[in-house]
C-alpha positions as semicolon CSV with decimal commas, in nm:
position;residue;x (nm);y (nm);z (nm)
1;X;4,398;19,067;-5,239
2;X;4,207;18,815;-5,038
3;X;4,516;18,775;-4,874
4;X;4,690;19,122;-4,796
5;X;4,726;19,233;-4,453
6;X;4,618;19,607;-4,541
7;X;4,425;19,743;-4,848
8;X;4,394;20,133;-4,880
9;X;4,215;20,268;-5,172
10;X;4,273;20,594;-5,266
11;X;4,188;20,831;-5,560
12;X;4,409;20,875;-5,824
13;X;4,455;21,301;-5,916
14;X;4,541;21,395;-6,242
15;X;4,783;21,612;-6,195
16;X;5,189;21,637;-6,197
17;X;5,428;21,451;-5,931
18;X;5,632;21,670;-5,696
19;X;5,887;21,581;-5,391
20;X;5,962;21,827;-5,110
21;X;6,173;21,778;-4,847
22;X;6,369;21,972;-4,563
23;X;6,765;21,940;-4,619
24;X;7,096;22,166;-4,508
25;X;6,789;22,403;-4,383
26;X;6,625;22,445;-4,700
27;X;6,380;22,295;-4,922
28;X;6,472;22,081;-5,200
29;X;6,185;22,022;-5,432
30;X;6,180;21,830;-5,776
31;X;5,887;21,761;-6,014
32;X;5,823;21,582;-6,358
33;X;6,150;21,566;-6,551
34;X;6,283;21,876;-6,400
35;X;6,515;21,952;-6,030
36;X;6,552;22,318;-6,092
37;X;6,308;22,505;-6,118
38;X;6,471;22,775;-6,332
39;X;6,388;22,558;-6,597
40;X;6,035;22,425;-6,531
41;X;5,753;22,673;-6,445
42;X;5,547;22,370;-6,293
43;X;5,833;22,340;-6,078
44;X;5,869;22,693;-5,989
45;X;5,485;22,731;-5,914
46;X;5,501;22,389;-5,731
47;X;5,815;22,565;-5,492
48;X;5,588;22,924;-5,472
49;X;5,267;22,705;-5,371
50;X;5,439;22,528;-5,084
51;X;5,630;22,859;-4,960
52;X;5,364;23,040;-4,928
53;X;5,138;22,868;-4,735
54;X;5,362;22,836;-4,355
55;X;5,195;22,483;-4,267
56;X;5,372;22,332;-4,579
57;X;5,693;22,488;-4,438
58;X;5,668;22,366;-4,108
59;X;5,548;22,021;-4,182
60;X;5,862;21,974;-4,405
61;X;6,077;22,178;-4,112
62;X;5,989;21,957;-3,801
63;X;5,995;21,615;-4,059
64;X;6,309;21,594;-4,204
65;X;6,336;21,242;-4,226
66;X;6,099;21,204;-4,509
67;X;6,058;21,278;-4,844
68;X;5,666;21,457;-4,901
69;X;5,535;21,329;-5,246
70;X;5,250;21,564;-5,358
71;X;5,008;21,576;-5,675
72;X;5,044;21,947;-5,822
73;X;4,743;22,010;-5,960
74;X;4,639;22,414;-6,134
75;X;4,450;22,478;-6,411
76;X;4,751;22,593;-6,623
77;X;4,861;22,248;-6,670
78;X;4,522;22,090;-6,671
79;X;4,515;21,712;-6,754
80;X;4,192;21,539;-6,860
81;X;4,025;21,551;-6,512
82;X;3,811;21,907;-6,476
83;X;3,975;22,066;-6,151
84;X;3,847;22,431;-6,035
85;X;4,016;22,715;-5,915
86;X;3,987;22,662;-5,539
87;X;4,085;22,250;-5,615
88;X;4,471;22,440;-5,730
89;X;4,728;22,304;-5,484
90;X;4,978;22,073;-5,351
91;X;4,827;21,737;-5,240
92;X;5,029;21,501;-4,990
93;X;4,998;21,195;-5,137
94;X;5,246;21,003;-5,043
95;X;5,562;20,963;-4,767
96;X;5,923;20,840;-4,760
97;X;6,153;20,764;-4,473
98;X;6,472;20,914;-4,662
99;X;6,697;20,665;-4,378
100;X;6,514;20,340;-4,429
101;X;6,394;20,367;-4,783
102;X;6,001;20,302;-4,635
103;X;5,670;20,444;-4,748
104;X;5,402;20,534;-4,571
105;X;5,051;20,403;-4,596
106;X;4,760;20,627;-4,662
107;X;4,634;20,609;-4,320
108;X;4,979;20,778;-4,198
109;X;4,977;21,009;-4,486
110;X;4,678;21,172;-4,431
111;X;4,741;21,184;-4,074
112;X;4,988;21,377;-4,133
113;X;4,827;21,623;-4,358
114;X;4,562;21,680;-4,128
115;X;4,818;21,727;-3,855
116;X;4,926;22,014;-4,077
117;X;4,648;22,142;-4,213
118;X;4,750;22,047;-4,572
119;X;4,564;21,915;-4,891
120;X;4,577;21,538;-4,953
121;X;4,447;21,250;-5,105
122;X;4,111;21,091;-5,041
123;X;4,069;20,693;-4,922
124;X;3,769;20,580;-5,002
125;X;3,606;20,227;-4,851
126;X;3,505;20,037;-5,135
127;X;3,541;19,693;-5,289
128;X;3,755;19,586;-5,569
129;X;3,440;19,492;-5,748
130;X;3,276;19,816;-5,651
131;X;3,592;20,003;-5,815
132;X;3,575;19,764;-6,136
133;X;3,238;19,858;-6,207
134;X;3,289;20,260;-6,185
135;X;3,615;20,178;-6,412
136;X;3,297;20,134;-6,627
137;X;3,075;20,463;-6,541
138;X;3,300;20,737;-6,407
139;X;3,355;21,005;-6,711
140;X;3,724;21,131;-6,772
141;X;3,644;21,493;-6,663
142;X;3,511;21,391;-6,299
143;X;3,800;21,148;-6,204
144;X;4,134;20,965;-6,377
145;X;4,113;20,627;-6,110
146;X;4,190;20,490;-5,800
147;X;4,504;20,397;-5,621
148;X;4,517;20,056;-5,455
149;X;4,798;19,989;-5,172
150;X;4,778;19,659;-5,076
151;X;5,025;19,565;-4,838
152;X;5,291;19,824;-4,969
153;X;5,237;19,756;-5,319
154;X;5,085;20,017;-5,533
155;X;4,869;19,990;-5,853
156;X;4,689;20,177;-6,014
157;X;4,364;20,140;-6,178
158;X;4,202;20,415;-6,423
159;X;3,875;20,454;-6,542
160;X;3,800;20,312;-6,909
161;X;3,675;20,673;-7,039
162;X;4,016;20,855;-6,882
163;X;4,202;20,592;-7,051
164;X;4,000;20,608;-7,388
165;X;4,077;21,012;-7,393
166;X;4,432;20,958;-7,282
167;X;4,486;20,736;-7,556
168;X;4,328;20,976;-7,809
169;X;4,546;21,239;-7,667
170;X;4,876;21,045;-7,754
171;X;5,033;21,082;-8,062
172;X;5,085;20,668;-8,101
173;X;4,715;20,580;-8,117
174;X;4,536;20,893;-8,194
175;X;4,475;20,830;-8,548
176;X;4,354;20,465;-8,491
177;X;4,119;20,582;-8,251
178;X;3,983;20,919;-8,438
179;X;3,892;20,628;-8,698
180;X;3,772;20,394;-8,455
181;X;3,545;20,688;-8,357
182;X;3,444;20,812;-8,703
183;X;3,315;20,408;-8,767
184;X;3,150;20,418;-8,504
185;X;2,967;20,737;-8,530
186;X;3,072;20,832;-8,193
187;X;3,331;21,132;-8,292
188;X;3,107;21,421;-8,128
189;X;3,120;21,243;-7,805
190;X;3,485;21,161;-7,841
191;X;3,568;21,591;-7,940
192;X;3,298;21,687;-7,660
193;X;3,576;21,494;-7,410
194;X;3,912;21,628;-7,474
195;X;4,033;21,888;-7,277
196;X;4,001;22,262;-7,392
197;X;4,405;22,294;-7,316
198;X;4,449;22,025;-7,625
């Protein structure tokens, strides 16, 4: 880090990952595990979210050089972060030149979606050691973690509650955890956590 040219740091949405782009004079869109939407409903709502709102269109229409990566966030496939209704949407978060393979920084991202009036991402200008330490304080329902670019290269670091709920979410470690929890007297805080979808 002390070394990288650029360092963006973005936050990391908990939603699902969806690609749009403008090809043959249409839009191709795929999402998590699925490329027609016949056969995802995320996908379908993620296609009937972008065509309905023109700016989307047109950003993809006059671009068609890159590939638009967007965060699909609505409450019907809510994660572990609590969104509301107005925070439903497709979020730019990221840009690919489909010719030269290269992706955008943040800075040129959210250009772009404030260009075109669209939802995006937010950078934030904070340390690495001022990110480490809300890793420690920031509850699972108010944000999942940040996104650091640094120089092109993109990591991702989530906060220690999101990850503790995650875990207790997944099949693998649930059970060692829900013990974990029940030595530790800490189950009501644990059950107060998990989102009312699971």
């Amino acid at each position: 880090i002390r070394t990288a040219k650029t360092i963006e740091i973005s936050n990391k949405l908990d939603g699902s990952m969806q690609s749009a782009r403008w090809y043959c004079n249409r839009i191709i869109m795929s999402g998590s595990q699925a490329i027609n939407p016949a056969r995802s409903w995320r996908l379908q709502d993620g296609y009937r979210r972008l065509i309905e709102k023109e700016n989307y269109v047109t950003m993809l229409k006059e671009n068609p050089v890159y590939t638009f990566i967007f965060e699909y966030i609505t409450l019907e496939d809510s994660h572990i972060v609590k969104y509301s209704k107005d925070q439903e949407g497709l979020y730019l978060i990221g840009m690919r030149n489909v010719a030269t393979g290269e992706q955008l920084n943040y800075k040129q991202v959210i250009a772009m979606a404030n260009k075109y009036d669209v939802l995006t991402t937010e950078i934030y200008d904070k340390t690495f050691e001022q990110i480490l330490q809300e890793t420690k304080t920031v509850k699972s329902d108010k944000q999942e973690g940040f996104v650091i670019n640094i120089d092109g290269h993109m990591v991702k670091v989530k906060m220690d509650d999101y990850t503790q709920i995650h875990r207790m979410l997944s099949k693998v470690s649930s059970i060692n955890l829900t013990i974990r929890c029940i030595a530790d007297n800490t189950v009501d805080d644990l059950l107060s956590k998990i989102p009312v979808a699971y």
